[in-house]
C-alpha positions as semicolon CSV with decimal commas, in nm:
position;residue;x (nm);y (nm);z (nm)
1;X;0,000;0,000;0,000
2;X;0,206;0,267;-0,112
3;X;0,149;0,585;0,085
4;X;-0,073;0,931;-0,010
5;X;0,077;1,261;-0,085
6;X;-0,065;1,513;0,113
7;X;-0,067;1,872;0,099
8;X;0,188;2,073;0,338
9;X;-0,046;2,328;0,565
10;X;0,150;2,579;0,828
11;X;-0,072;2,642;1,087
12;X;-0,020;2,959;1,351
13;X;-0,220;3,032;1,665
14;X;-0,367;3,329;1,636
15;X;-0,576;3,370;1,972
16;X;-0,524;3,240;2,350
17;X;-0,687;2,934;2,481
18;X;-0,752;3,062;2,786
19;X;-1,157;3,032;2,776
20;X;-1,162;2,760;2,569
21;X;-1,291;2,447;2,685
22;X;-1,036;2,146;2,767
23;X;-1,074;1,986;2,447
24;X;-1,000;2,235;2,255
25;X;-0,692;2,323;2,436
26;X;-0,545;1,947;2,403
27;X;-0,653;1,983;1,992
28;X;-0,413;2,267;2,013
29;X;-0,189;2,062;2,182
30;X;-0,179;1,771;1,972
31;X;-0,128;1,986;1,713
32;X;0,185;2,104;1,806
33;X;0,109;2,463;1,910
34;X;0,045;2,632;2,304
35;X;0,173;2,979;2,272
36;X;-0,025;3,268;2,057
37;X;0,263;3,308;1,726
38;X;0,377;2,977;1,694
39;X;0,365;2,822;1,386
40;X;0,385;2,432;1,283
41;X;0,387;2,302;0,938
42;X;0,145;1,987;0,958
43;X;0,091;1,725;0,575
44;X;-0,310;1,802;0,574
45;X;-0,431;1,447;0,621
46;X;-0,802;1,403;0,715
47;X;-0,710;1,348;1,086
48;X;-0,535;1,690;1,057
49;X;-0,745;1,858;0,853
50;X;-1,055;1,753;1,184
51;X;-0,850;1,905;1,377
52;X;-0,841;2,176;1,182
53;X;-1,202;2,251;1,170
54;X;-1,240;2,204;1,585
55;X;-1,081;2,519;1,651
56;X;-1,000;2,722;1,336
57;X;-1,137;2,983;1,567
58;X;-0,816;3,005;1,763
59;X;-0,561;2,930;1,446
60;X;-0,464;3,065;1,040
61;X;-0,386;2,804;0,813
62;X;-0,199;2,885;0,498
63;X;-0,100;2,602;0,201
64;X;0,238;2,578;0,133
């Protein structure tokens, strides 16, 4: 099974987590991020890209 090319995404937080609830902070987590600036570059597979959508909110994504 040979295995799928995915597009590169970089994805920044943009806003605090502060009042978010718990699962949204450890979706944050998991994806890498924590502080408000930090950026992560993340292949946009569909467990990503669910991810995504949970708290696009708090983040910017951008295609590379």
């Amino acid at each position: 099974m040979a295995k799928q090319k995915f597009k590169k995404v970089v994805i920044t937080q943009k806003k605090s987590t502060i009042s978010q609830t718990l699962r949204q902070k450890r979706t944050i987590s998991a994806l890498g991020l924590g502080k408000i600036n930090r950026s992560v570059e993340k292949e946009l597979s569909p467990q990503v890209a669910g991810m995504i959508s949970k708290v696009n909110h708090l983040i910017e994504v951008k295609e590379v």
